[in-house]
Structures are given as structure tokens and as C-alpha cells.
C-alpha positions in Angstrom: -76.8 -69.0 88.3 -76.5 -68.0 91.8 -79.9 -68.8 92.9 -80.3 -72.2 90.4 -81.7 -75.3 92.6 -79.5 -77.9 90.8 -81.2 -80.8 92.7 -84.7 -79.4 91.1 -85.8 -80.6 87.9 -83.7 -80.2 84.6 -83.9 -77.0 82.8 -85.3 -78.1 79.9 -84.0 -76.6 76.5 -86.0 -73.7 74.6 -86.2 -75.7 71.3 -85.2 -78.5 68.9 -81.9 -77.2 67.1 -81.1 -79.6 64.3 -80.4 -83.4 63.0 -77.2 -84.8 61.6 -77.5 -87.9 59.3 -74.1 -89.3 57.8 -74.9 -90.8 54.5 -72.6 -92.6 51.7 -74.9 -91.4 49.1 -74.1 -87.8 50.1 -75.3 -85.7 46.6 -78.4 -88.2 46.8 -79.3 -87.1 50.8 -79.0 -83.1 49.8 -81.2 -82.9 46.9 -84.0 -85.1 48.3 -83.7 -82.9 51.4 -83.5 -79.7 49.9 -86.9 -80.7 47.6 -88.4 -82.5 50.6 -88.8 -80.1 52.9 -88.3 -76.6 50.5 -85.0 -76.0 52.1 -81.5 -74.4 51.0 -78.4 -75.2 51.7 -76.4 -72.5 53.8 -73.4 -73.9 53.3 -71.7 -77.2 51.9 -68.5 -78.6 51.5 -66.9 -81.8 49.6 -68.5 -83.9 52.8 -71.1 -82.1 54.7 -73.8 -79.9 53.8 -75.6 -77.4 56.1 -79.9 -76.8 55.0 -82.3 -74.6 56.7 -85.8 -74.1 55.7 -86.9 -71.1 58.3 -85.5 -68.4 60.7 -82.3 -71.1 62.2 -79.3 -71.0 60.3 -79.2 -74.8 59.8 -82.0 -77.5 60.5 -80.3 -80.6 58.7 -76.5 -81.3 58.3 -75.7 -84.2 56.0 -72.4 -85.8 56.3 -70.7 -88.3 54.0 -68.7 -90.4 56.4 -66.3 -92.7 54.6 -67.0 -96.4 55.4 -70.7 -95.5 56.2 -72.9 -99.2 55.8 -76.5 -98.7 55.1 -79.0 -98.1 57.4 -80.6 -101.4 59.3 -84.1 -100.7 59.9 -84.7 -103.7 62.4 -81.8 -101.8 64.3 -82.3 -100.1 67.8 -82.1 -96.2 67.6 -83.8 -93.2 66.3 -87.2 -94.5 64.1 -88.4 -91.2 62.5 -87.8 -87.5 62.4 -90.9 -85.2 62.2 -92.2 -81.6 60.8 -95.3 -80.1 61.3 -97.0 -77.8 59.5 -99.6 -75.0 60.5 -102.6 -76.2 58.3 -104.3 -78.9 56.3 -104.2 -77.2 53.1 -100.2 -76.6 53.4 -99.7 -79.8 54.4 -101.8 -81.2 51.8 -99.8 -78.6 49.0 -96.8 -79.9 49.8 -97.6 -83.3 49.1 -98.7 -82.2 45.7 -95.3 -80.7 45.2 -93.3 -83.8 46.4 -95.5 -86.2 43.9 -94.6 -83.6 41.6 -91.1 -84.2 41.9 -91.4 -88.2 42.4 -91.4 -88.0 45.9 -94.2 -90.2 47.7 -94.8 -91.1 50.8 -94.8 -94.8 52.4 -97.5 -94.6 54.3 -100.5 -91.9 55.0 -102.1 -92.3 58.5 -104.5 -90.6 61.0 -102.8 -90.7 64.3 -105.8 -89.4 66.2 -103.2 -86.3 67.5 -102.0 -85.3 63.8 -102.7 -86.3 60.2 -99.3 -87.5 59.0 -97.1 -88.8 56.0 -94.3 -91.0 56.7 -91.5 -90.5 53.6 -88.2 -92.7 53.3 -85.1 -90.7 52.2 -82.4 -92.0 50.2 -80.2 -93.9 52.9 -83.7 -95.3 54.1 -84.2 -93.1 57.2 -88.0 -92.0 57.8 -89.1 -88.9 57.5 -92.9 -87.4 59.0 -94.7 -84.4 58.1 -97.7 -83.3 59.9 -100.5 -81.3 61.0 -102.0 -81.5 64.1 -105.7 -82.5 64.2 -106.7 -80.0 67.6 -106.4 -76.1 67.9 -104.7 -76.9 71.8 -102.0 -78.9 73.3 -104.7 -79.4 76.3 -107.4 -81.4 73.4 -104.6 -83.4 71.8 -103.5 -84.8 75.1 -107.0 -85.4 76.5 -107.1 -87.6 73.0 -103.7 -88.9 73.9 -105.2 -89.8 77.0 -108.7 -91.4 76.2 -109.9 -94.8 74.9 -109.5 -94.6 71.0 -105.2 -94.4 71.8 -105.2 -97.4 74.4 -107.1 -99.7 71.5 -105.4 -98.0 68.4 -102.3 -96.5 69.3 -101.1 -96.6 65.7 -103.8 -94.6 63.6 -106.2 -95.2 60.4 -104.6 -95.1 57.2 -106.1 -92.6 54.3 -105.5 -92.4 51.1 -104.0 -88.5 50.2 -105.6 -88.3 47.0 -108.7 -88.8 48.9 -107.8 -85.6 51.3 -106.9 -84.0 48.5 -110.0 -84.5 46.8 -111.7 -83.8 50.0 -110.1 -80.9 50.8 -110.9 -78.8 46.9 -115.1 -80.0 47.7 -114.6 -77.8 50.5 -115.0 -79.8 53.1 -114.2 -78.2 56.3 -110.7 -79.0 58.0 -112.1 -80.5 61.3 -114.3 -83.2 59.7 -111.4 -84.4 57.2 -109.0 -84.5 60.6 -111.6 -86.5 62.9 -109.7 -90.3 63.1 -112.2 -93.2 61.9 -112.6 -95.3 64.1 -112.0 -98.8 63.2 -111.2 -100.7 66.5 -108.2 -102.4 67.7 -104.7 -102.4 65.0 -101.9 -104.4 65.6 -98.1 -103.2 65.2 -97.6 -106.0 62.9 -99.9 -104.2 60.2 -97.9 -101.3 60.4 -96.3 -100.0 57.0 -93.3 -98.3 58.5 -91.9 -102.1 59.7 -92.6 -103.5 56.3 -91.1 -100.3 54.1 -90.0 -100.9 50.3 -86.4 -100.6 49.6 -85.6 -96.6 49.4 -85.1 -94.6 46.0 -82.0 -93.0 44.7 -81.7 -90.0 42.4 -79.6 -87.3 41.7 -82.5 -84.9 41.2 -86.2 -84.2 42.6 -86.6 -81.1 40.0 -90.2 -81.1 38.6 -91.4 -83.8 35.8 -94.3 -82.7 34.0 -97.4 -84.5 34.0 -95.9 -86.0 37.0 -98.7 -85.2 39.4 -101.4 -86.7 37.2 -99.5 -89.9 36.8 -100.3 -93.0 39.3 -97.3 -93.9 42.0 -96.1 -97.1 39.8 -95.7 -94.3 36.7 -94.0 -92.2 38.7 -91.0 -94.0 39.9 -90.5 -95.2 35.7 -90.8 -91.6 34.4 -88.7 -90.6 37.2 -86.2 -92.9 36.7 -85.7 -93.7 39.9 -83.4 -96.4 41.3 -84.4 -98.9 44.5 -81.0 -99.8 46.5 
């Protein structure tokens, strides 16, 4: 502390901590949290819930806030949370055990950087999960950097039945992560601005034959409720 130059640049932290959402569909938030991401709850009361999914002793708290509106999409502010994971085929698995539980995502897109799906919680907050698409920080930026982000900063959208598919041929990795290139995309033709309203349900345990079923016989055996 001594010898700390305060008028040098900001120590930075050593990691992301945690998010807090407050929600008025509090049950709803914790058990679409707790299947989305394979987490458990460390501790809960009547009003707030504390999740972890790794080594930190909480990752998500969800808080029911009395007089909490619903979320406004159109709305300045945070636009998405994001999780990576450390391969295709994990990523890929736990989008099989999400459909599984009725779970699907809004929109399936190759950034260039990472393959992604975007998922909409309860309370209509957006939720990534990821892998990235280079074995370095250094290749990802050069991407970042180059001519297929300044025309296409958005991504190409896929179809995760399709990777999935791809993925049990055995097709390597690196070919199935390589972004198409399909020219110039606008931000108007971007799902995430144009998202369905959110589902509600009290549970996200398994329905069988729910992973063979198409999206539209998903949400009616899951009985799930658009707010």
C-alpha cells in the first residue's frame, strides 16, 4: 500500500464474483436457475436465495423484492449475462439436458469469438452460454480485430440440432466452430430485440420423451405458461 501509484491505472479485480436479479416470480427464478446452469442453492430464505455451481460459495442471488414490475427489455441497462464452458461437446450436452427439461434457447448464433445460446429466464432477463471458438485470447482478438467483425458484428445463426448432429458424425470441433460467412447482418434481424414473451414454471425436472419432441411440443407437454 505504501508503494501503490494511485494516479496509475486502476487495479483491476482478480475475477467476476456474482449477479443479483430481484424477481417477483421468486420460486420461478430459483428452479430455472438451479436446472439452467446445474447449480444448488447454498442457502435461501423466504426472499432471497443464494446458487453456486463451482468452487465460489455463491454465483447467483435471487431476490424477491416486493413491488418489483417486470423487466422492460427496450430499457437501458444490463442486456445479457454469460457462461462459458471448456468444450463443444459440454456445451452441446447441456443443451440436450435443458431441452430435456423444457428449457430452449431463443436464439443459437456463431459470434465468430464463441458459439453461443442465448436463453430467456423467467422474469425475461437473457441469459448466454458459450464456448469459445480459438485455443488463445491472442486468436480471438486478432478475429475481434479483422474484417468479418467490422461487416458482421452480430454472428450467423445455427441450428443446435444441426451441431448436435454434427458433433455424434464426428466431425472435428474446429470445423463445426469456423463462423460462415454470410456478409453484412443488420441489428434489426437480431433475435434477442424481437424475443417471445418468457416461460413460467414451477419446475424444470426431466419430462420423458422430452428431448425427442419438436420445441412447439415441448412447451404443451411441459405445460409451460408465457407471461
Amino acid at each position: 500500500m505504501v508503494e501503490a501509484n494511485i494516479t496509475g491505472k486502476v487495479l483491476s479485480p482478480s475475477r467476476m464474483a456474482h449477479i443479483v436479479l430481484r424477481t417477483p416470480r421468486y420460486k420461478s427464478m430459483v428452479e430455472f436457475y438451479k436446472s439452467l446452469l446445474g447449480a444448488h442453492v447454498v442457502a435461501e430464505t423466504a426472499v432471497m436465495a443464494f446458487l453456486t455451481y463451482d468452487e465460489e460459495h455463491h454465483r447467483i442471488a435471487i431476490c424477491a423484492i416486493p413491488g418489483c414490475g417486470d423487466k422492460v427489455r427496450s430499457s437501458a441497462g444490463l442486456d445479457h449475462i454469460a457462461f462459458t464452458f471448456d468444450s463443444l461437446n459440454d456445451f452441446a450436452t447441456a443443451y440436450l439436458q435443458r431441452k430435456a427439461r423444457g428449457i430452449l434457447p431463443v436464439w443459437s448464433v456463431n459470434h465468430g469469438p464463441t458459439t453461443s445460446m442465448y436463453y430467456q429466464d423467467p422474469d425475461g432477463n437473457v441469459i448466454e452460454t458459450q464456448v469459445d471458438n480459438f485455443d488463445t485470447v491472442e486468436e480471438a482478438t486478432e478475429y475481434m480485430m479483422g474484417p468479418e467483425l467490422a461487416e458482421n458484428p452480430f454472428g450467423v445463426d445455427f441450428d443446435p440440432e444441426d451441431l448436435v448432429r454434427r458433433l455424434k458424425s464426428g466431425e472435428p470441433e474446429v470445423d463445426i466452430k469456423k463462423r460462415p460467412n454470410i456478409g453484412p447482418r443488420s441489428i434489426d434481424d437480431v433475435p434477442l430485440l424481437h424475443l417471445p414473451p418468457p416461460v413460467v414454471k414451477d419446475s424444470y425436472e426431466p419430462i420423458e420423451g422430452l428431448s425427442n419432441a419438436t420445441p412447439a411440443m415441448q412447451k404443451f407437454q411441459a405445460g409451460s405458461v408465457a407471461v
